[in-house]
N, C-alpha and C positions, 0 to 999 in steps of 0.2 A: 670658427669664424672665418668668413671669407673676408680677401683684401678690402673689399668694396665696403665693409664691415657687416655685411649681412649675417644675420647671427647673435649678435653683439645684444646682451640684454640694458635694460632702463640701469639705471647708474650713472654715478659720475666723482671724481675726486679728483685729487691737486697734488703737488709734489710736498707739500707742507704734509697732507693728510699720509703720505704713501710715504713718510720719514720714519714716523709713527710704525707702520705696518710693518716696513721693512724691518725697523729695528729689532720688533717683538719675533719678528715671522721667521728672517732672512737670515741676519746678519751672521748669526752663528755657523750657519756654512757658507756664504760668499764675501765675510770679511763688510766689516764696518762702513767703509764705502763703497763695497761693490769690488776689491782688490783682489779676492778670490779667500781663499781659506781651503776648507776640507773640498769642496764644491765649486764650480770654476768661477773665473773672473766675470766680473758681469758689468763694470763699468771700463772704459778706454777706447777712445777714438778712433787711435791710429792703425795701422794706414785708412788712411781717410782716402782719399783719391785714387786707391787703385783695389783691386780685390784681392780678400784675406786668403782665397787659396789661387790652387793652380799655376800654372807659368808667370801671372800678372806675378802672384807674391812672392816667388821663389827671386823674380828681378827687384822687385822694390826691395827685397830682404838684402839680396847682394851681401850675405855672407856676417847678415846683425843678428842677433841674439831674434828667435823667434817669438812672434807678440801672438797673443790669447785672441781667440775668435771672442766678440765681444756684442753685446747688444747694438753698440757704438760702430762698428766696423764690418758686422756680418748678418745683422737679421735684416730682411728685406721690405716686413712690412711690419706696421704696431701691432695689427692689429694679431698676428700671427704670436706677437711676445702678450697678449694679454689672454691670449687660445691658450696657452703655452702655461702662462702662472696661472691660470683660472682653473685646470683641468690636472696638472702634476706638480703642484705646490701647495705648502709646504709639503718635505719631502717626509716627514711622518705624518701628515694629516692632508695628503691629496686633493683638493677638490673642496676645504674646508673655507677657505676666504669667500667674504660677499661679496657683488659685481662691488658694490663701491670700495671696499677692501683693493680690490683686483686693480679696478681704475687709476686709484688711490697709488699703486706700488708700482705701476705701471709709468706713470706720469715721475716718479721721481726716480723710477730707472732712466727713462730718457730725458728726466732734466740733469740727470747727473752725468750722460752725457753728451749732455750739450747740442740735444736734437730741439728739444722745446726749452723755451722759457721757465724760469724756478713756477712762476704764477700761472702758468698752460692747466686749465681742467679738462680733464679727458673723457669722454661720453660716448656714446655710439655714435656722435656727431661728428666731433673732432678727433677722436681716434682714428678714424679711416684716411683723414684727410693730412696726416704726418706723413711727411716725405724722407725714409728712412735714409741714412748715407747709402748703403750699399744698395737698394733697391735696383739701380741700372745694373749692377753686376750681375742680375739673375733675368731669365728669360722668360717669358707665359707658356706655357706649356698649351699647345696650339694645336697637337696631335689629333691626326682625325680617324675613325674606323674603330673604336672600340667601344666599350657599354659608356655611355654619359654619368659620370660623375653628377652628383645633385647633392 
């Protein structure tokens, strides 16, 4: 799926439906709200305002206890975290959830952290159109002179 969401199949679900899913699907490896467990953290915000790696984090860190790259703090597009559970989750049955399964767990990944509204429904529509935190921290890859990606 590209950012623009090009790609993105018919489907659609809610963070109410994606509680459900996660529950059955998730939680047993990234912990009951997203806290982490066997499999990393996948809910927390912070740092919100500056980038989770590189020189930006190593200053905001200034010598605190290191924070988890998080949906909330380091993925740059949605649509990229619904490419992402749609194609390598769960992690014994790959590729097994339906789009609205996917949209579903997707929408309460990011209402859990606090990018979208609990009541946000997610579709090829408005998935592309979430403005993730970290998004400005990453650049477009603008590179010219070799084969076109498509």
């Amino acid at each position: 799926m590209r950012p623009d969401g090009a790609g993105l199949p018919p489907g659609q679900g809610d963070a109410r439906q994606g509680g459900d899913v996660y529950a059955r699907h998730c939680a047993v490896c990234h912990g009951v709200k997203g806290e982490g467990g066997p499999s990393d953290v996948l809910v927390g915000a912070e740092p919100r305002g500056t980038a989770p790696f590189g020189p930006e984090y190593e200053r905001w860190r200034s010598g605190r206890a290191d924070v988890p790259f998080t949906i909330g703090n380091y993925w740059p597009y949605a649509t990229t975290l619904f490419d992402y559970v749609r194609r390598a989750m769960p992690l014994g049955a790959p590729g097994s959830l339906t789009a609205d399964e996917t949209y579903a767990v997707v929408a309460w990944l990011l209402a859990q952290n606090q990018i979208v509204p609990e009541a946000a429904v997610m579709n090829a529509e408005t998935l592309p159109k979430v403005v993730m935190p970290a998004r400005k921290m990453f650049r477009p890859d603008d590179r010219r002179g070799g084969r076109t990606v498509k």
